[in-house]
Backbone bond lengths (Angstrom), bond angles and torsions (degrees), N, CA, C in turn:
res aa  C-N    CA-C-N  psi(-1)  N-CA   C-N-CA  omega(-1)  CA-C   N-CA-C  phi
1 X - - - 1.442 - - 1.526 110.38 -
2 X 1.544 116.23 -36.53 1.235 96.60 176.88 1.581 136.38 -95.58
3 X 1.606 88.84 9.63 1.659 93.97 -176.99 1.509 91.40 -92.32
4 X 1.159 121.54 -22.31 1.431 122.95 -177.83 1.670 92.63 -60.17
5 X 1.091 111.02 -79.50 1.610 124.85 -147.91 1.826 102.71 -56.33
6 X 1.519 122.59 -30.10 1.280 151.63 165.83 1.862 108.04 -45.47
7 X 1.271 110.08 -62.47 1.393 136.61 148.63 1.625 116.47 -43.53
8 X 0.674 123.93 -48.25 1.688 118.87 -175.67 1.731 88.54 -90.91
9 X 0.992 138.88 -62.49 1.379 132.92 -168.41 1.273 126.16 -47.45
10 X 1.851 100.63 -29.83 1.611 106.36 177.14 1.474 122.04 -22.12
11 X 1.134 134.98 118.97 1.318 129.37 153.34 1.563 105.31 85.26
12 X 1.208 114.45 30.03 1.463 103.97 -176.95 2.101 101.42 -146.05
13 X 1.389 107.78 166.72 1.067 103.65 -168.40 1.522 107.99 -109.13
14 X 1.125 133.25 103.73 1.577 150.86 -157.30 1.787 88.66 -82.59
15 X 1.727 112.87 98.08 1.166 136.53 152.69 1.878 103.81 -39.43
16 X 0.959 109.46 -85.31 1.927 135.17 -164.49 1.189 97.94 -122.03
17 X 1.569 106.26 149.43 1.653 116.75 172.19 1.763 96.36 -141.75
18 X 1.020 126.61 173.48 1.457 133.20 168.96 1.438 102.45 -161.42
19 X 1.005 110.59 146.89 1.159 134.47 -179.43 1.733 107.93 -119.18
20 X 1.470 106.87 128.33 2.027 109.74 -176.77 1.433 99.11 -113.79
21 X 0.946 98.99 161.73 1.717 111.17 170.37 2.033 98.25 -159.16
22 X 1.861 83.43 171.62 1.389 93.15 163.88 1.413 98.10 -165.98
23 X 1.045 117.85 152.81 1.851 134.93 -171.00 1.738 102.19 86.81
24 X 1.070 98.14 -175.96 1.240 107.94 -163.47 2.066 102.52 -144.51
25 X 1.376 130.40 9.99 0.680 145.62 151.99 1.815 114.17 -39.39
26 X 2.114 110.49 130.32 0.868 97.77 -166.72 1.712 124.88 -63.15
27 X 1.647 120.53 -6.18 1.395 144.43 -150.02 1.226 92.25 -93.73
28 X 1.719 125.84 -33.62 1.188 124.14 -156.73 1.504 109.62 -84.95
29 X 1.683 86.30 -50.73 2.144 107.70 175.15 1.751 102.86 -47.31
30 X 1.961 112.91 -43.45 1.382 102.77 -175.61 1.436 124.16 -40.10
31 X 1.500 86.65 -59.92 1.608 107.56 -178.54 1.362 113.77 -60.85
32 X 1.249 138.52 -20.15 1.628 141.71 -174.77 1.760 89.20 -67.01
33 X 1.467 107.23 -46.66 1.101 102.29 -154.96 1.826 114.80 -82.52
34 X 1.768 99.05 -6.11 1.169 115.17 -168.98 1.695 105.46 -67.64
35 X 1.269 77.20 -43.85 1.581 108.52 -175.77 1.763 126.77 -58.94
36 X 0.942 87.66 -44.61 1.802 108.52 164.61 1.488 112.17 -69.40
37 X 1.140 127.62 -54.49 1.362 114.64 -177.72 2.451 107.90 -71.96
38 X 1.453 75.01 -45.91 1.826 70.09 150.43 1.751 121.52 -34.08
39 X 1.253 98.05 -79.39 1.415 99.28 165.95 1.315 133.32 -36.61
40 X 1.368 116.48 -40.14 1.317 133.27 -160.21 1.639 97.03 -72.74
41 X 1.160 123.87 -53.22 1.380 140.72 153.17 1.229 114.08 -7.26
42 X 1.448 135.70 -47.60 1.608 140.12 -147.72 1.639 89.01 -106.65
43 X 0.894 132.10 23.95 1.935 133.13 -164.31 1.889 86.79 31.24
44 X 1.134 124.30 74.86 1.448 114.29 162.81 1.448 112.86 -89.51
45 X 1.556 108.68 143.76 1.391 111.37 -163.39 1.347 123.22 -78.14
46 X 1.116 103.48 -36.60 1.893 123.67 175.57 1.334 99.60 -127.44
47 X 1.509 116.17 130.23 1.576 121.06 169.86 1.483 114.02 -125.30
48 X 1.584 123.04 110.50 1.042 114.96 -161.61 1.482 109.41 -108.57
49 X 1.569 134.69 150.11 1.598 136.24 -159.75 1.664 101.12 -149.83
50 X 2.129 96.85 117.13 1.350 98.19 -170.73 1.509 101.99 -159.94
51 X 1.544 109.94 176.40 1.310 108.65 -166.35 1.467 102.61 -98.61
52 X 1.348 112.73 156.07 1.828 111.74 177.56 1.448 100.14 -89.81
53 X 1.311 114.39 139.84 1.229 124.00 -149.72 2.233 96.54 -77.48
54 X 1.113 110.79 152.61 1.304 99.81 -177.41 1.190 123.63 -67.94
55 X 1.419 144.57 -6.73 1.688 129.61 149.59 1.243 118.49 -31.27
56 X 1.217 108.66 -65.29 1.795 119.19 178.24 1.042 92.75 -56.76
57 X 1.766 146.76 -55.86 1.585 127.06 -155.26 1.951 107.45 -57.81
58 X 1.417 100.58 -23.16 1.028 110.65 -159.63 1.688 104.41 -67.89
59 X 1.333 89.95 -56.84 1.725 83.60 174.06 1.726 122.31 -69.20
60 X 1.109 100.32 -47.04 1.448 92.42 -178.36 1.456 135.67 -106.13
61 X 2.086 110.61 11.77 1.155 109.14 147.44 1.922 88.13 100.35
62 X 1.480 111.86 173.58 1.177 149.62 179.41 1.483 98.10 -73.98
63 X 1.768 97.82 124.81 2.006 98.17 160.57 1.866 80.64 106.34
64 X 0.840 154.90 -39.45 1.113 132.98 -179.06 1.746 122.99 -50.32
65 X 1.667 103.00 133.80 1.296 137.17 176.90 1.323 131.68 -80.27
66 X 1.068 143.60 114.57 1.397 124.08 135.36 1.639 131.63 -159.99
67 X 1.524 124.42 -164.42 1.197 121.28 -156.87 1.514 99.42 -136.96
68 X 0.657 117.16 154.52 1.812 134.55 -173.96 1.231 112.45 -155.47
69 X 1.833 112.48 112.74 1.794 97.39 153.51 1.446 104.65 -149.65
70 X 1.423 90.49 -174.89 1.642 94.90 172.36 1.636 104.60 -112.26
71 X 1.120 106.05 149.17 1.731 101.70 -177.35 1.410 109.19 -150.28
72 X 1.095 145.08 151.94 1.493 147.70 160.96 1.429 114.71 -118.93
């Protein structure tokens, strides 16, 4: 995910980023946090940190990831 997201960002200026999660597992919180300083990396201007709402938990369960931004 992050060579992906690293890759799309190239050369561009990352407005907002967010960071999702779901569970509460200590592996999961690591990575939230892995993830944020990831972010922190791109000088992103606003970095936002939140839970995926439970529909999605529903299908795909505890430990889910992801990244959201706006960039130009």
């Amino acid at each position: 995910m992050m060579e992906i997201t690293s890759n799309f960002w190239n050369g561009k200026t990352v407005e907002m980023a967010a960071v999702y999660y779901s569970g509460n597992s200590s592996n999961t919180l690591e990575w939230v946090e892995t993830l944020k300083k990831f972010v922190m990396n791109f000088n992103v201007k606003k970095i936002y940190v939140g839970k995926i709402v439970p529909s999605m938990i529903a299908h795909v369960g505890p430990g889910l990831l992801g990244i959201a931004s706006l960039s130009r």
